[in-house]
N, C-alpha and C positions, 0 to 999 in steps of 0.2 A: 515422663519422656514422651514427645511426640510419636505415632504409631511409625509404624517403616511404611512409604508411600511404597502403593505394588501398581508399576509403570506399565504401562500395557504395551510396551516396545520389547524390543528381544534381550536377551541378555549381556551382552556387549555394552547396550548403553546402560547398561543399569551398572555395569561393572564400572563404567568411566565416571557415573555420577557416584559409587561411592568411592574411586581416587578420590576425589574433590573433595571428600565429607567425613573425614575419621570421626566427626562429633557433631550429631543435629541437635538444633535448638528446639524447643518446644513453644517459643512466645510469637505471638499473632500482631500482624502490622499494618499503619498507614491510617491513614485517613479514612471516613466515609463520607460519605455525598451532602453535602450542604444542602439542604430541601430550599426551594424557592418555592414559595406559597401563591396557590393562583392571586393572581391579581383580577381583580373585575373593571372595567373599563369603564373609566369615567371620563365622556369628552373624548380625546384624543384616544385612541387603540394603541398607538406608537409610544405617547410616555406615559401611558397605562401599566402597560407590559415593561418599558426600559425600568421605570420606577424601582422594581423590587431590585433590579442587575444593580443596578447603578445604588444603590444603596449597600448592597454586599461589596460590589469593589471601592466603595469607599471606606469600609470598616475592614479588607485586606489588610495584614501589615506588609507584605511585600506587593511589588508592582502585579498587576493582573489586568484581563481583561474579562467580561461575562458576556456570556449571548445566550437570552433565554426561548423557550421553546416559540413564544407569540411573536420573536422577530425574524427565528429561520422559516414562521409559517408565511412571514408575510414577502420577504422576498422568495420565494416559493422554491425552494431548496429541499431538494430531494432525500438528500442526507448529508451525514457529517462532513465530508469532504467539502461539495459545495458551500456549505454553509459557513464555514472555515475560512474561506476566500473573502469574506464580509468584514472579518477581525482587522486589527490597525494591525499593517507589516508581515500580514498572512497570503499567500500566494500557493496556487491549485498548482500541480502537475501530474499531468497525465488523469487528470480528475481524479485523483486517489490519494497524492500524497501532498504534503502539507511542507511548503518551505516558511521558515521565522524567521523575519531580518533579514529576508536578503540570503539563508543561509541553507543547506540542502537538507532534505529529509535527514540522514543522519542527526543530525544536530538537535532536532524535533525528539519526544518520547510523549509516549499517546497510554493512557490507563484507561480503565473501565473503573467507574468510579474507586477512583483510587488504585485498583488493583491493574500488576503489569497481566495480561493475556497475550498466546503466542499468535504471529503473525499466519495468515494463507497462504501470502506472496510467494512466490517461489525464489526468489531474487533479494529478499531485503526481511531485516527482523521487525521492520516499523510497517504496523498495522495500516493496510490499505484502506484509509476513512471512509470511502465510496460503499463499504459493506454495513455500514450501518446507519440503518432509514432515520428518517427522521422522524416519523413517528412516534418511536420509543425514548426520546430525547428531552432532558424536562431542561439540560442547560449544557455549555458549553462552557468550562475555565478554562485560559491560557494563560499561565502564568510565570511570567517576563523574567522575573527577578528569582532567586534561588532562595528555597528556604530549607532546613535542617529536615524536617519531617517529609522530605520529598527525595525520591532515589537521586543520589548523585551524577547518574546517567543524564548530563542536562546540559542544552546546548546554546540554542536560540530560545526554548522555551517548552514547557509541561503542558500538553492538552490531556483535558482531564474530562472524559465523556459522562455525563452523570444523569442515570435515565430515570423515567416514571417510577415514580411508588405509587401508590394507593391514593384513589380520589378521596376526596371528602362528602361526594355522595354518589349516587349509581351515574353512571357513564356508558353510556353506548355510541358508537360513534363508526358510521360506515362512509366509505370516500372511495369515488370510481374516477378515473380519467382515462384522455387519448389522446395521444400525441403523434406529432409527423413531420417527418425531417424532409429537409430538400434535397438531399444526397441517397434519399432514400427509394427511389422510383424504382428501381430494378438491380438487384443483388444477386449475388452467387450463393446456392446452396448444394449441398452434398444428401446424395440417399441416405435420408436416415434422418436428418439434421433438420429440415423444416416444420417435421409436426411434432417435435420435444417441445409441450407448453408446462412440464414439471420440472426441465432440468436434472431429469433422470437420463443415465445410461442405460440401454437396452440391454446388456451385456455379452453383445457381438463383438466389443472395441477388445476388450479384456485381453490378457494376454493368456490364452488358454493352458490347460493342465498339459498339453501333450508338449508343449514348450517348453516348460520348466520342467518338467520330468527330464528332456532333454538335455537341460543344459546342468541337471547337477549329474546327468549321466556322461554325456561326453565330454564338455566342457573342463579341461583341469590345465592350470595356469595359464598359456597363452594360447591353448588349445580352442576351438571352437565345436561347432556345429556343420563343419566344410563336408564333403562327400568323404573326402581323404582321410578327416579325422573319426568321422565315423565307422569307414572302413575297419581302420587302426583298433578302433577300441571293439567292436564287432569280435573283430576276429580273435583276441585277445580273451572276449568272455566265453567265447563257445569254444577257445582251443582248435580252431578250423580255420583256412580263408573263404572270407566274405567277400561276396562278387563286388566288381565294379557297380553292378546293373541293381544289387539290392541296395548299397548306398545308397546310388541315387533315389531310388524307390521311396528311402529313408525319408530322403532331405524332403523331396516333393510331397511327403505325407506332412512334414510340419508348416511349408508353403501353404500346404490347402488348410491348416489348422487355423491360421491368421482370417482375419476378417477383411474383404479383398473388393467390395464395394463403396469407394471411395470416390464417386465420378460426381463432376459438377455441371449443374446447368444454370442457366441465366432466367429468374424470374420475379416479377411483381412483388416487393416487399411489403408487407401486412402493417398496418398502422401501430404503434407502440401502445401497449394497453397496462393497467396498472390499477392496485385496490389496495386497501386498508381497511381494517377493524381494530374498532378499541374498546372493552368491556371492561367493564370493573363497580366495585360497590364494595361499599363498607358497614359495618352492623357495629351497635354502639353494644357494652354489657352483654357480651355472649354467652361469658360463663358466670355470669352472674356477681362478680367482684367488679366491677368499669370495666375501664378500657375498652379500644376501637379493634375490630380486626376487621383486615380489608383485602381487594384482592386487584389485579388491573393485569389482564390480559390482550395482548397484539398481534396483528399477524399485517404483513404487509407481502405483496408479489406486483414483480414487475416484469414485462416480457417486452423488451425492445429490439432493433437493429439496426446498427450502425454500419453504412458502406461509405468506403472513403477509397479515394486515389490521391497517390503522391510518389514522389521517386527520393531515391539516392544519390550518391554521389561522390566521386574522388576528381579534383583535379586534376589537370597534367600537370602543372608547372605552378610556379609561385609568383610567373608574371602574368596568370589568366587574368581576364579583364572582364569585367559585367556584360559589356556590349558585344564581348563578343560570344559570351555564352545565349544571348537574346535572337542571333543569327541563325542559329544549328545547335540543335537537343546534345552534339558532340564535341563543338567547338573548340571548348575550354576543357572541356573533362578526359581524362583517360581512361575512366567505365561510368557506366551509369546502368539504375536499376531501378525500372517503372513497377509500381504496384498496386494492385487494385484488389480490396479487401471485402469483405463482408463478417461482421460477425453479429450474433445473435447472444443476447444474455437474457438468463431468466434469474431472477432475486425472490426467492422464497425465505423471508423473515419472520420467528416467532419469538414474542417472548411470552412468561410467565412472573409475576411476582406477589407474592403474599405476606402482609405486614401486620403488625399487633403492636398496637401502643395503649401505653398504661403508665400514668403518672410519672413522667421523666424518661421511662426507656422505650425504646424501640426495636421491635427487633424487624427481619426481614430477607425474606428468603427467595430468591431470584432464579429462575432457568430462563435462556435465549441461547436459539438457534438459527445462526444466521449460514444463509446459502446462495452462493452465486454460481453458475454455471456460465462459461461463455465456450459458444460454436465458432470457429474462425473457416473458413475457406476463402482463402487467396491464389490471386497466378501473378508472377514478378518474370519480368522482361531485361534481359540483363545483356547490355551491350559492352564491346571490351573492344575496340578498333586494332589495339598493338599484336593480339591474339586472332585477327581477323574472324572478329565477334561480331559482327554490325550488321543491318541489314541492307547494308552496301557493298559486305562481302559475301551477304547471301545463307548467313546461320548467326540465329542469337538464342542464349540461354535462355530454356524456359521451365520457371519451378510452378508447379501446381501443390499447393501448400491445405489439409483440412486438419483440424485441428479441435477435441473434445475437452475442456479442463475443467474440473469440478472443483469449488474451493468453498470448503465450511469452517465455522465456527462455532465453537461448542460452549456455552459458562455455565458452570453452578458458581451462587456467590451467594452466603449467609452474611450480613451484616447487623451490627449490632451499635445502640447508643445510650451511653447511660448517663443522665444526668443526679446527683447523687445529694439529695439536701437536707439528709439528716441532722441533726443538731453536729452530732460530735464529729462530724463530718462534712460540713456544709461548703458549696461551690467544688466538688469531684467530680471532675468527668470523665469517663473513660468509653470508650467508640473502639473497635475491633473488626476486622472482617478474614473471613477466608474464601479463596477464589479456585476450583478445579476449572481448567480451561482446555480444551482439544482444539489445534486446528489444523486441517488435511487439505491436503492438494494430491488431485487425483488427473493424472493423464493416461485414460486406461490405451488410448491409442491414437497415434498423430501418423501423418503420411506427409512426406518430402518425396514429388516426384520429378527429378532432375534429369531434361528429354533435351533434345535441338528443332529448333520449328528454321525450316529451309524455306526461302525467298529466294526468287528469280524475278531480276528488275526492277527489286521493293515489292514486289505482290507474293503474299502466304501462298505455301506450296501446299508443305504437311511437316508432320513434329513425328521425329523416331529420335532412336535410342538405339545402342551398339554395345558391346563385348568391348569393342577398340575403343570406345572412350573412355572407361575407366569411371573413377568418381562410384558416387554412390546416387546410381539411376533410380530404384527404389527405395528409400528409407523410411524406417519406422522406428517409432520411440515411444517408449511407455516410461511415464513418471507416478511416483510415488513417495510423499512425504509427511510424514506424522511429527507436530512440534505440542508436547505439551509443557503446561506449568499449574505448577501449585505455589502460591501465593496466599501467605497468611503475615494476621502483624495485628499490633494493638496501639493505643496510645490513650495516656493517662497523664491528666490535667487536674493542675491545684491552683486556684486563685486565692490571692488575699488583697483584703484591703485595708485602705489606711484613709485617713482624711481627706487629703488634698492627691492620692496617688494610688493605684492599684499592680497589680503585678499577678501575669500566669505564670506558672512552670510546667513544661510540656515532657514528657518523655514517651520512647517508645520503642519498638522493631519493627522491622519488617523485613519479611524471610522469603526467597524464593529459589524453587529446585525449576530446572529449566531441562528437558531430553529431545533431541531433534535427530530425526533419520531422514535420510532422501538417500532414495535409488533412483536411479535411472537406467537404462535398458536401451541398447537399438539392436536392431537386425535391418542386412542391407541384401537387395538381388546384385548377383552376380552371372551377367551374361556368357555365355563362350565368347571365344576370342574374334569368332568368322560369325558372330549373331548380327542382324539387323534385324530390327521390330519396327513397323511403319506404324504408329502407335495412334491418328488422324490425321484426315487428308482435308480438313475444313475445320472453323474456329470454332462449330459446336463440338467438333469430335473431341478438339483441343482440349476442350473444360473438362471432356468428361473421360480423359485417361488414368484415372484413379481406380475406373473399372474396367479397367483393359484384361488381370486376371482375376476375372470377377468367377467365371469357370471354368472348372477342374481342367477341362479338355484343354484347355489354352495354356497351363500349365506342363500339363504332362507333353504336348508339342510344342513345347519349346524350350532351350539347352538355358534354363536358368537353374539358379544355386541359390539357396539363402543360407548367409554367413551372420554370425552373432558380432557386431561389429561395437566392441566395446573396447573407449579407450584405457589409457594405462592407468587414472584415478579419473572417475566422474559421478562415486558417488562420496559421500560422510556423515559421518554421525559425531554427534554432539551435544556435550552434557555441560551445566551451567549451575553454580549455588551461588546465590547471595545469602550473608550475614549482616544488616543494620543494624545498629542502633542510635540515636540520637536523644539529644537533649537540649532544650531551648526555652528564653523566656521574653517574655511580652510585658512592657515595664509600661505605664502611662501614665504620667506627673505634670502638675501644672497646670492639668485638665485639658493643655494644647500639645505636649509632647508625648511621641512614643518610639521608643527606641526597643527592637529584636531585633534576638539572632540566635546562632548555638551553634554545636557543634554535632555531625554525622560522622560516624566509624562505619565503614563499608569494608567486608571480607569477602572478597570476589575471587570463585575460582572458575577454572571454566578449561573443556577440552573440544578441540574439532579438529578430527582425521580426517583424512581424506583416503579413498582406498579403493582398488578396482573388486567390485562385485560380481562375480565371474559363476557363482552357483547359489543355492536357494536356498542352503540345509545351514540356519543360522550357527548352530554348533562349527561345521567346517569352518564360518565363516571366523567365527573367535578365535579357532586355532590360527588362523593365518594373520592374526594382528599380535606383533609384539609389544611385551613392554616398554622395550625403548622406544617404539613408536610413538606410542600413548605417551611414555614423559615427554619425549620432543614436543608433545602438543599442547603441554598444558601449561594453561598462565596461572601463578594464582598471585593476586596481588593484595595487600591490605591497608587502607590510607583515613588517615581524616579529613573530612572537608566543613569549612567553617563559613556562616554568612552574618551577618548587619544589616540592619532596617533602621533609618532614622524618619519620622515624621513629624511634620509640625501642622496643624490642625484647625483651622479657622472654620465660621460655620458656611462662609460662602468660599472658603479654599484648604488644598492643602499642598503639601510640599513634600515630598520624598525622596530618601536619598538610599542606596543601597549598594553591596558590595556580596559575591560569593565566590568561591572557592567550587569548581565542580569537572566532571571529567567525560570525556567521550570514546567511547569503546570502542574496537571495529567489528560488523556484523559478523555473526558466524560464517557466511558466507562469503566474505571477504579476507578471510581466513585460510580458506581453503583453497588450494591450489586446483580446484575443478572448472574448467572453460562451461560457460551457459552466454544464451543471446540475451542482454539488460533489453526488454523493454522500454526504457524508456530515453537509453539512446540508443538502440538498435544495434550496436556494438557487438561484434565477440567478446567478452568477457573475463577475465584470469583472477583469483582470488590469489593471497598472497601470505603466505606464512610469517612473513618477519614482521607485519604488521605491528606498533605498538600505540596505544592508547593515546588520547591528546590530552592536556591537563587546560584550561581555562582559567580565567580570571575574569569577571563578571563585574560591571560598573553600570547604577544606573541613576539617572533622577527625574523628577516626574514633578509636573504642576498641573493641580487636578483645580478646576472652579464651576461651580455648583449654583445654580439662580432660583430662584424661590418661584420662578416663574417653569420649571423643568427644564430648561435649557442646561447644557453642563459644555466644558470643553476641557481640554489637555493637552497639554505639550513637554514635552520627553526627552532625552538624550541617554546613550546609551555607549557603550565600548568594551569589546571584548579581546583580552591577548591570550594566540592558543599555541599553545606548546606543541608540536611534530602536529602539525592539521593533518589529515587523512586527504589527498588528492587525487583523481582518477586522470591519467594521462592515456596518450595513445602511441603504440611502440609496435610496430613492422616484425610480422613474426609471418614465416612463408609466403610474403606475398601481400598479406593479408592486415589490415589494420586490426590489433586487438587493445581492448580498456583494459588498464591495468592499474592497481593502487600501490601508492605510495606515500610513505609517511614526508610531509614537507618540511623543512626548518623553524619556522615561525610562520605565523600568519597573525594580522588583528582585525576587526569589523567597529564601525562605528559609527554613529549615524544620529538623526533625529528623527519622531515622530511627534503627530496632533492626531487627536480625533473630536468629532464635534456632533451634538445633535442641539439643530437650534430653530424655532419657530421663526418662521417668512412673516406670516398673515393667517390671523386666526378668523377673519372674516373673507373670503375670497371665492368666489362659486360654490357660495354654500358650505365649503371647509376651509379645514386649517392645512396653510402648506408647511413643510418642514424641510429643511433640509440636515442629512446627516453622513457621518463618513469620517475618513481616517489618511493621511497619508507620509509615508515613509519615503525620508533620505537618506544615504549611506551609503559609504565608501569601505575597501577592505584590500588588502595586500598581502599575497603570501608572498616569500621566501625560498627558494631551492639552493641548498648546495651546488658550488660545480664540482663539488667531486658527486652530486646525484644526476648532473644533466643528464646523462641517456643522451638521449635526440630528440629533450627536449627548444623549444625555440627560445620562451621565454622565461630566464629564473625569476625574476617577479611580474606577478599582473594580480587579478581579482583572484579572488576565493572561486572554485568550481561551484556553479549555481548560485550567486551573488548579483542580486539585482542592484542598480543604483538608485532606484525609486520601484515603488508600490501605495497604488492610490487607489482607495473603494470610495466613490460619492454615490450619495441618493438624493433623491427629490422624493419628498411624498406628501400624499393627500389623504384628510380622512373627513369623509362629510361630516357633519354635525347630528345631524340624524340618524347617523350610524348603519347607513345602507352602504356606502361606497368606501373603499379603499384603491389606493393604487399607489405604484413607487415605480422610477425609472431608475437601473442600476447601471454602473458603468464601473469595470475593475477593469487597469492598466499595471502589467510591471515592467520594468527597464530590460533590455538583454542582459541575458547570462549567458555566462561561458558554460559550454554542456560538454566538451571534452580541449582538455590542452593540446594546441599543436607541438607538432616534430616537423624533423629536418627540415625546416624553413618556414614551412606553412606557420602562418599564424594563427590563435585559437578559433575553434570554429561556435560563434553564437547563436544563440538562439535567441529569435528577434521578437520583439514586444507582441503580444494581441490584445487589442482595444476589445472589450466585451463590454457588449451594450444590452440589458435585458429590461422588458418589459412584463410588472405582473400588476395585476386588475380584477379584485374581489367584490364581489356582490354578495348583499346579503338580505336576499327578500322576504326570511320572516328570522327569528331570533335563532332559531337552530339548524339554517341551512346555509348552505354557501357555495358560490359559484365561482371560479376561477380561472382568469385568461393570463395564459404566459406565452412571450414570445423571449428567445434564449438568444445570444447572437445575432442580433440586430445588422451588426455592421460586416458578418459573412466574411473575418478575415481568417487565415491560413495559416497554421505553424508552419515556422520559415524556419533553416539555421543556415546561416553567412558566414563561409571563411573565406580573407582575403576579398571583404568587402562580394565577393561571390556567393549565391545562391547554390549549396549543396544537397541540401533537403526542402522536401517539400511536404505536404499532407492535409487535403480538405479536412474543416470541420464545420457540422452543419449548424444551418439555420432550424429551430425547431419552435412549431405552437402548438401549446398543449389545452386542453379545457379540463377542468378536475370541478366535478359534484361533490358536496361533503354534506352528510344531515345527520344531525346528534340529537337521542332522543332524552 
């Protein structure tokens, strides 16, 4: 029997992950990483390196696509995310997440070679690609078509990240660059925030001991941290009454416990800097029997910053008109909300891995730590005319926003390969891996500080804050979230052969225990009723009101309160088992035909509560969750899903036809009934309990043609029909637009795609040009009940995040003499819809960005190298259009980097 995994989360979730489990399995699952073997460049660099890819996806039995490590170096792609953007029918958003086909992340599931790892994100279970370099990267699968031996969770397609192993001889390899954006001249930073070059917390943000002592002390039910309730419980322990004057005393002693220097100034931004190392070597016959053993160590840091301006937006009416919003910043709109950002992030990435091969097996044992920190300080301008919000009525909303969030990832992963050719046993293979994964998100301290800046005549006055306005003047929030998984599985293969025909038989499992906690926490100030604070009288004071009670003294003179301001559920916890098994085989006759498929059994249980966290003492906290809670929340479902591969095989073609059966889950946090802000449509946000799963049907076919000359091309079709799709709509909830999810009636996706790399002129200014690239067509239509309309507008339009094209072209040059390389990139995708309209409005799009990048490699002796990129050429804007109207907006910059690399 497999050991009892000891979770390093409290006990609640351990109790909800054995609901899920009356019986663990003991067998280990999935796939291991396909090794792609250096290739040495002969002539051309481009189908030097394409060579080995494009030979594994032609020996796929199901559709795929490969990108190996010499082609995400050569469009100079920082990590997997960008990189990803290169693929046929792959689309970036928010430079982190990966849309297939036109279809939203959701739909997407991302491994570490082979194995699931939990997500950082705070917002989504699908891994933010952006967190991992590309240095560590030896190839990229994305693969289109569904096959048995792959988790059923499959949408638009399986990216399958599969990193270095072991050179085949010593490696040393150091890489500097510097980079500089145009949006970058001068930024906003916060004390404390501009000399972090580790992406460490100093741990002043923390939410200190004297806080949480307080809150499992006075805090009970709906009880807070107020004067009042202190008082209350005071008096209550000492059997005496407690003054008004030592309450206060109380509450003011946990004010001054908070970290209360949050003030911003306006300065000079530092040019973006960034490095790499990569060691490794291997020794033949170590213990004196063969065999290689070897080792390959990475580290990579990046310390950049990004300042961007852009606004918000709500119309008035549904007859706004372009031209007239072009007049007046107010014209068309009934609020608007200007924002001006700076954030700062630093990426400190390591890995480890050490490997030992000996006559057929392999074994290999992996540690990577990957770490991003990002600094935000922002101030948002927020105009509201009907509320006599403008600065025509002489007061507009001003937030001064800073914000510290630490996101890591943690893997161990042993993996194992055994090719088996003993007599009585000849053509057995069996590949195994197991994965321990940690990944945390930490907000030890954010600051929302919500003032009034007063205008006389249109000219800045000065920014206070009052008792009579109410709201939440100061706020603070601390996040905390720990998701792990354990991930194991096997798979064992038998080939036979015959004369004219051969055949594999595949089987296998693969097992994963999943435990997710998030808390969140605020505390707000609360002024007297007759309080006015003049809080700056000019735009530098403006920035820097986050140190307003920076000291003690300005505290204690002044009638503020801090209140524990937690709503009725915002935080959850969340436990997840999978049970696989599958079985499949690989038939190939005729010498030109091959037809797979098989069949997957998935036992899927899973629980996510959602519950207000009101004290600190885990114990209390389990008594307060019932079991009918817990069974309300738990799915456990158990199904088969079944696929087909037909190909037919020629030496300059081949022909592919395919079919699967597969399902889409809703995130844990979609799930949950806890309001958070999505990033990536800037939305309030509402998870949803009734939520149920989508089921798919998968159709594809492919013609692949192959020239003796490396040239290759493809052209594709594809369709997909999905049962209850997952949709995010927008529904009026006090005032306020919030995202909300809902399961829709049907939906289906369908489309064509080509991709191509094909030589220009192999004589032409000294090199050969080539040109290469991929592009996607497709259409897609969901469905709404009207017994689901809401205030919805439209029951059918496009899938939410459903591009109608997606096009990557290159040009590239590679001298003959092997000093020069260069490629000009251009990736374009169609509008998508980023949230559906209500009452009237129609959906609001987000409008295409033409991306034009330039990179240009020099290589003035065999083991150095020089590199020019310029990123966004064409300096266009994320836009989103409803009503043919412009309601969002947001710079993104132009950047040119220079990156040194010299490998010894």
């Amino acid at each position: 029997m497999k050991p009892i995994k000891v979770f390093k989360t409290n006990l609640i979730t351990i109790s909800l992950l054995s609901l899920l489990s009356p019986l663990s399995a003991s067998v280990m699952a999935e796939e291991t990483a396909q090794e792609i073997e250096e290739v040495v460049a002969v002539g051309s660099r481009l189908k030097g390196s394409a060579s080995a890819v494009i030979e594994e996806r032609k020996n796929q039995a199901f559709v795929a696509d490969i990108m190996g490590s010499e082609q995400i170096s050569r469009t100079g792609d920082s990590d997997a995310a960008s990189a990803l953007r290169r693929v046929t029918g792959l689309s970036l958003v928010n430079d982190k997440f990966i849309y297939v086909r036109g279809l939203g992340e959701r739909y997407s599931s991302v491994r570490l070679n082979g194995a699931q790892v939990p997500s950082p994100d705070l917002t989504r279970n699908v891994i933010p690609l952006d967190i991992f370099p590309s240095s560590i990267i030896e190839s990229l699968a994305v693969q289109k078509a569904y096959s048995p031996d792959m988790p059923a969770a499959f949408g638009g397609g399986d990216v399958n990240i599969r990193t270095k192993s072991i050179p085949n001889d010593r490696v040393i390899k150091i890489e500097v660059g510097v980079a500089h954006k145009n949006t970058n001249d001068t930024g906003f930073v916060y004390n404390g925030s501009d000399d972090d070059w580790v992406g460490e917390d100093d741990g002043l943000r923390a939410m200190p001991r004297a806080m949480t002592d307080a809150l499992n002390r006075y805090v009970n039910g709906i009880s807070d941290i107020s004067v009042l309730n202190i008082r209350d419980v005071e008096s209550k322990e000492r059997g005496t009454d407690v003054s008004q004057a030592e309450a206060i005393a109380i509450n003011k002693t946990l004010t001054k416990s908070l970290h209360r220097d949050f003030g911003m100034v306006e300065k000079s931004l530092d040019p973006d800097v960034g490095g790499k190392l990569v060691y490794g070597d291997r020794f033949d016959d170590v213990f004196g029997f063969g065999g290689s053993l070897g080792f390959l160590f990475s580290a990579a840091y990046d310390h950049e910053w990004t300042h961007s301006k852009g606004y918000t937006a709500v119309l008035a009416s549904t007859e706004a008109k372009a031209e007239d919003c072009a007049k007046s910043d107010l014209e068309c709109y009934s609020s608007r909300n200007d924002k001006e950002s700076t954030k700062k992030n630093v990426k400190l990435n390591t890995s480890f891995n050490l490997g030992y091969k000996l006559d057929g097996h392999d074994l290999n044992a992996s540690y990577m730590k990957l770490k991003d920190t990002e600094d935000e300080a922002s101030i948002s301008l927020y105009q509201e005319p009907s509320k006599s919000l403008s600065i025509a009525s002489g007061e507009i909303i001003r937030k001064n926003f800073t914000s510290f969030e630490e996101r890591e990832l943690e893997v161990i992963q042993l993996r194992g390969t055994h090719n088996i050719e003993y007599d009585f046993i000849k053509g057995v293979g069996f590949d195994w891996h197991y994965t321990d994964s940690t990944a945390t998100t930490n907000i030890p301290s954010e600051l929302e500080i919500t003032a009034r800046d007063r205008y006389t005549d249109g000219v800045y006055t000065d920014t206070y804050t009052s008792g009579a306005l109410g709201g939440d003047p100061f706020l603070y929030r601390f996040v905390d979230m720990e998701d792990q998984v354990e991930n194991f599985g096997w798979n064992l293969s038998k080939a036979f052969y015959f004369d004219s025909s051969e055949v594999e038989l595949k089987g296998g499992g693969y097992f994963v225990d999943k435990t997710r906690e998030y808390r969140t926490d605020f505390f707000k100030y609360r002024f007297g009723p007759t309080e006015e604070l003049t809080l700056a009288t000019n735009r530098d004071e403006a920035l820097g009101i986050g140190s307003y009670f920076r000291d003690d003294s300005r505290v204690d003179s002044t009638e503020v309160e801090i209140q524990f301001q937690e709503p009725n559920a915002d935080d959850y916890i969340a436990a997840q088992k999978i049970d696989a098994y599958y079985g499949s085989f690989d038939y190939v006759f005729a010498n030109d035909w091959r037809v797979s498929g098989g069949v997957r059994y998935e036992d899927f249980r899973q629980v996510a509560l959602a519950y207000s966290r009101s004290v600190f003492d885990p114990a209390l906290l389990q008594e307060s969750l019932s079991a009918e809670e817990i069974q309300k929340a738990t799915v456990m479902q158990d199904d088969t899903f079944g696929s087909l591969s037909m190909t037919y095989s020629q030496p300059t073609y081949q022909v592919r036809a395919g079919w699967g059966q597969t399902i889409v889950r809703p995130d844990l946090r979609e799930l949950t009934p806890v309001q958070y802000q999505d990033p990536l449509t800037d939305y309030r946000t509402l998870g949803n309990p009734t939520l149920v799963s989508s089921n798919l049907d998968n159709f594809d076919v492919r013609v692949e043609f192959y020239f003796e000359s490396g040239d290759n091309f493809s052209v594709g079709a594809f369709y997909k029909d999905i049962d209850k799709p997952i949709e995010a709509q927008l529904n009026e909830r006090d005032g306020r637009f919030t995202l909300e999810f809902e399961n829709a009636d049907s939906a289906y996706v369908y489309g064509i795609e080509a991709e191509w790399l094909v030589e220009l002129s192999s004589d032409f200014l000294g090199g050969a040009f080539f040109t290469s690239g991929n592009l996607t067509l497709s259409d897609s239509e969901v469905e709404i009940l009207e017994s689901a309309r809401g205030d919805l507008t439209n029951l059918k339009r496009r899938m939410t995040g459903h591009s109608e094209y997606v096009a990557n072209l290159q040009l590239n040059y590679d001298s003959h003499d092997g000093n020069h390389q260069a490629s000009v990139i251009y990736n374009v995708f169609g509008d998508r819809i980023l949230a559906a309209g209500v009452n009237g409005f129609d959906d609001a799009y987000e409008q295409p960005i033409n991306s034009l990048d330039l990179v240009y490699s020099y290589y003035p002796t065999f083991s150095t190298t020089v590199t020019f990129k310029v990123k966004n050429l064409l300096d266009q804007d994320f836009e989103v259009e409803q009503n043919d109207v412009l309601i969002r907006q947001k710079e993104t910059a132009q950047q040119v980097s220079l990156d040194f690399a010299i490998e010894f």
